[in-house]
N, C-alpha and C positions, 0 to 999 in steps of 0.2 A: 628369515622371518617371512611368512606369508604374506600375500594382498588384506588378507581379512583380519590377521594381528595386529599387522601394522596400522591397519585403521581405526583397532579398537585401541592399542594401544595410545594414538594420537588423541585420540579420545578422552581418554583414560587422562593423557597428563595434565589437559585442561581440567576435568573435571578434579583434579588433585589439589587445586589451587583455588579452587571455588565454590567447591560443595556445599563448607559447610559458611560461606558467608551471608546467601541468602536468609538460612532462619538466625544466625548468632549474631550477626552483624546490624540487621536490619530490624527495626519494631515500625511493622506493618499495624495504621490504626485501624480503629475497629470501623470507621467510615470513610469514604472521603464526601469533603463540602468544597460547595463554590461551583462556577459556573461551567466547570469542565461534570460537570456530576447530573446531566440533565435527561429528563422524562420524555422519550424518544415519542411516545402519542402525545405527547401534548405538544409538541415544537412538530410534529406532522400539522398539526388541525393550527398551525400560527405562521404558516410558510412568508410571513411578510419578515419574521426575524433571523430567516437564514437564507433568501435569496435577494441576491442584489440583480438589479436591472441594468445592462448597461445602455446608458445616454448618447446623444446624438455628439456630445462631446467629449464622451468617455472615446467611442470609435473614432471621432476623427484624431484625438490624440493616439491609439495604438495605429493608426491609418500615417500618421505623420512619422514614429517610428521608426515601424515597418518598412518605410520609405528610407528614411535615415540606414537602417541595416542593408537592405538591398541596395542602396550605393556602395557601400564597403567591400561587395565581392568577396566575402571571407564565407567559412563551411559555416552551417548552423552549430556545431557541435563549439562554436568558439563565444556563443551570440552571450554576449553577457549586458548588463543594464548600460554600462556605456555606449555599446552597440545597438541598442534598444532602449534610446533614451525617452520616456515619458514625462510629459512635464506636468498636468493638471492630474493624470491618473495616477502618477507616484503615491499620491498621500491616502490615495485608497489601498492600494497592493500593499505600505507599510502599513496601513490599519488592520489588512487582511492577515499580515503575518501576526500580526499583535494578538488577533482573535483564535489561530492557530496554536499557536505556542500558550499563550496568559489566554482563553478564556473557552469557548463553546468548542473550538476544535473541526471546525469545519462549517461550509459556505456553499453557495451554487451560484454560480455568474448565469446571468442568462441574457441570451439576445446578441452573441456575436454571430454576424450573417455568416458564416463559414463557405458560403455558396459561390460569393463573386470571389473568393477569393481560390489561387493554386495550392495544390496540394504543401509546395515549398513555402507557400504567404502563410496556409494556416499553423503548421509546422513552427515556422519563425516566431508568428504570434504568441502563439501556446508557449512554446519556447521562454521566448523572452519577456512574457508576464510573469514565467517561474523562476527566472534567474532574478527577481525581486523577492523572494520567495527562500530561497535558497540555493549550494551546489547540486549540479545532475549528476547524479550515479547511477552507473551502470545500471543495468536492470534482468541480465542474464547475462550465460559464459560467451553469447556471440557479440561482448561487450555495448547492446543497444544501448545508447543514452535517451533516444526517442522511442518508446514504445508501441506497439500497435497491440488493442484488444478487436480479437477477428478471430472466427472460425478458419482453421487452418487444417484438421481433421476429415474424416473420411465423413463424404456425405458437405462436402465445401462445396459454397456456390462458385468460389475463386479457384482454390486451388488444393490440393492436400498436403502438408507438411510431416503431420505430427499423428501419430496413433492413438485416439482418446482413450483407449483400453492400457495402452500404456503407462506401468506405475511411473517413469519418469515422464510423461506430458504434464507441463504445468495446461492449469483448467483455464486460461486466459484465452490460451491460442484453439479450446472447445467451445460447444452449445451447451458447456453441460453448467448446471449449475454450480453455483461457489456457495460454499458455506460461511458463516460467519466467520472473519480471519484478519491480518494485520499485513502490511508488505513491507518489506523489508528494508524499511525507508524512515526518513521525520514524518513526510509527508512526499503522499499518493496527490496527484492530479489527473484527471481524466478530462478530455474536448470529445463531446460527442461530436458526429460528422456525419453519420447516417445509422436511420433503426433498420431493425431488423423487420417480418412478418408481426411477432408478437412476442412476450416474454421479455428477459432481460432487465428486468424492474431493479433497481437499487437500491439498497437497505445499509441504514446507520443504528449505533449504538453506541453511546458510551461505557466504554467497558472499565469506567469507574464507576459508575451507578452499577454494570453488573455486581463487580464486586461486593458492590452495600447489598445488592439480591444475595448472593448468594450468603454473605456474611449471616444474613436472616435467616433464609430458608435452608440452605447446606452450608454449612461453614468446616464442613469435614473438605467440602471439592478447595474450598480455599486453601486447605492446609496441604490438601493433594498438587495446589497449583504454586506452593511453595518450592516443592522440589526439582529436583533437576529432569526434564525428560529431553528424548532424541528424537531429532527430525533429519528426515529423508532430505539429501542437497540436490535429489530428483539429476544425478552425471554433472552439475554444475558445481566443477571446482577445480583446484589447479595441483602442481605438482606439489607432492608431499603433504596432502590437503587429506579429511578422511574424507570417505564418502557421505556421511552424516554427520550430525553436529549435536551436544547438549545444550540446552539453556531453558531459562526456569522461564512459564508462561506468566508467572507474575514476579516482579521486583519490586521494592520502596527503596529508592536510594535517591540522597539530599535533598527530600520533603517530594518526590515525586512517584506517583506508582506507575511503572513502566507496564506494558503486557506485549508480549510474544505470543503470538494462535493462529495456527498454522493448518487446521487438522489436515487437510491433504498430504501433509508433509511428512504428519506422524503418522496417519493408518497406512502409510506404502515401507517405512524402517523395518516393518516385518521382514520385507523381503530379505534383507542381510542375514548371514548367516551367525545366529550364536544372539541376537537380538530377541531377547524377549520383551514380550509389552503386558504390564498388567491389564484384564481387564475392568479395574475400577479407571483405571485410567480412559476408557473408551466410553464407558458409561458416564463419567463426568462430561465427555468432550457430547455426547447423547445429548444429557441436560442443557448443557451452557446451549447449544444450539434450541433447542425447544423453545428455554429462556428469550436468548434472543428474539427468534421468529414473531413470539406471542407480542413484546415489548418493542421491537424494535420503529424508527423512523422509515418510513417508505415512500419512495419520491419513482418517477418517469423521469430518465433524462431527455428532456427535448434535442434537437438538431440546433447546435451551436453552444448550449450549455457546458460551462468550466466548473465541474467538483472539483475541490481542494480539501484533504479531509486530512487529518494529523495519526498518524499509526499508533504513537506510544498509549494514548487515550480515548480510539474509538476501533472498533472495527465494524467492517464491512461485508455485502456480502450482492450476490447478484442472483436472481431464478434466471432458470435456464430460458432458452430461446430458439427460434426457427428464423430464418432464413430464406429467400428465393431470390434466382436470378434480378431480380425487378428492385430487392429491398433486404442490402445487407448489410447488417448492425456493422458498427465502426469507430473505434474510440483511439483515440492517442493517448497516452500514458505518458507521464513525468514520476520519475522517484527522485524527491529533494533533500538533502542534507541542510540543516540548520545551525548558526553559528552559535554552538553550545552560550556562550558569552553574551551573546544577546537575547538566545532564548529562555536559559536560564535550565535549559534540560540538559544533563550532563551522565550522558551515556554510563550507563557500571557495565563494568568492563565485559558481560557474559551477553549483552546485547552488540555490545561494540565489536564484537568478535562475529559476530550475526551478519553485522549493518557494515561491515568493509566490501567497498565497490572490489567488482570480479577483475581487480588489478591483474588476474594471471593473462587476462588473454588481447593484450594488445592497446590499441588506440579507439578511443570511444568511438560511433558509429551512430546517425544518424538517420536509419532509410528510411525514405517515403512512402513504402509498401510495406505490411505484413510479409515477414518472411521466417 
């Protein structure tokens, strides 16, 4: 059997076993309600209800931590709440999760000095405010547990990595813009650290409120987003693995609607051979984007600022940016797992096939640098 049978094959058996569960199984309502369903301009123009401020006693409690972990001598990749014990801040981080999981679906911390602190002090911090939070998964096949978003491309003030023309560069490690999309996670955290020249602005939605838009306005894309489609695994994956993957950008399973949206992932599955893509399928992902844009929540990350936003219930998205020697954009990333049981969101199985950390390639890994 060839490389590209065997892939679709692989393919193929999953989708054998799942096809037809998303529309037979599942009754998708005709809306969703409740505090996960909210009006992205109007929580713009009310920013006292999604940014929290931290206190002179909120820092000296992660300050006392911090302190606590760095006696340990242990790797970051180990830093769990034990090791990162907070005593007055706890009862916000569990409130935090509360609000993630049961309610709005995302936050903005603001006001951690990130300046006096080392690369490794902000790292830990970051760190072990999200192992409150949830497990760190991987976050690519060079098994990162810490993340960096930084220009890594041609035209780096730092350094070049990655070829942005490249159908496999993911758009994190570019300038280039991200479209509205989901990460492959419960929940995405970002620590800003440093801006760029200009650009880079970040944009929320709930993409349970999309859903009620489009339910109104198109409700043919919803039945499109019922189905199964393929996303590009952009070379990250292991042996016996295909090279891309199905799953349905929208699910309802045990009272909750999941979304999967990816588009970078699916406009580059062209490239596979014997892959075809409808184009209603392009022109919906067209719309859903427009939608967004017009609708969406749009914030500046400051220098110190912690987003915490929830994947299964909003996506995100960033404009592009520039860069110079003098002043370059710089974010740490977190992708957290949530303990189904206490969130109450319980993976169906076509996401949970998505959302498994990149187990093939070794022992989590932590740098301190973009790499």
């Amino acid at each position: 059997m060839t490389t590209i049978a065997r892939e679709q094959a692989l393919v193929h058996d999953f989708r054998e076993v799942s096809i037809q569960d998303n529309k037979q199984k599942s009754h998708f309502p005709e809306r969703i309600v409740g505090p996960s369903a909210w009006n992205g301009k109007e929580l713009e123009s009310k920013p006292e209800q999604w940014i929290y401020h931290f206190t002179s006693q909120d820092l000296e409690d992660i300050d006392q931590a911090l302190q606590h972990f760095t006696s340990l001598n242990i790797p970051l990749v180990e830093i769990t709440p034990d090791a990162f014990p907070l005593k007055s801040f706890k009862a916000t981080m569990e409130k935090e999760k509360e609000n993630l999981f049961k309610g709005r679906g995302f936050s903005l911390y603001r006001g951690l000095p990130v300046h006096k602190y080392s690369r490794k002090e902000q790292a830990a911090i970051f760190m072990g405010l999200g192992s409150y939070i949830g497990v760190r998964k991987p976050q690519n096949s060079k098994n990162h547990v810490l993340g960096h978003v930084k220009d890594l491309s041609q035209g780096s003030t730092t350094k070049v990595v990655y070829d942005m023309n490249d159908p496999t560069t993911r758009i994190y490690a570019t300038r280039r813009a991200q479209p509205f999309h989901c990460d492959g996670s419960d929940i995405v955290g970002l620590l800003c650290l440093t801006h760029g020249v200009d650009g880079g602005e970040s944009s929320l939605i709930s993409s349970h409120t999309i859903y009620n838009r489009l339910q109104e306005l198109r409700p043919d894309i919803v039945e499109l987003m019922k189905e199964s489609w393929l996303w590009d695994r952009k070379n990250e994956y292991g042996p016996n693995e295909p090279a891309y993957t199905d799953s349905y950008p929208i699910t309802y399973y045990k009272d909750k609607l999941f979304t999967f949206w990816a588009p970078h992932f699916y406009e580059t599955v062209t490239r596979f051979p014997g892959v075809v893509v409808e184009e209603e399928k392009f022109e919906a992902m067209r719309y859903i984007q427009e939608l967004c844009e017009r609708e969406s929540l749009k914030m500046k990350l400051e220098v110190g600022d912690i987003q915490w936003v929830q994947n299964h219930q909003i996506l995100h998205a960033r404009s592009a940016y520039t860069d110079s020697p003098e002043a370059t954009r710089h974010l740490l990333r977190l992708w957290l797992l949530g303990d189904s049981k206490e969130t109450g969101w319980y993976l169906p199985v076509e996401v949970d096939q998505y959302n498994r950390p990149f187990a093939f390639n070794g022992t989590p890994t932590a740098p301190l640098e973009a790499e």
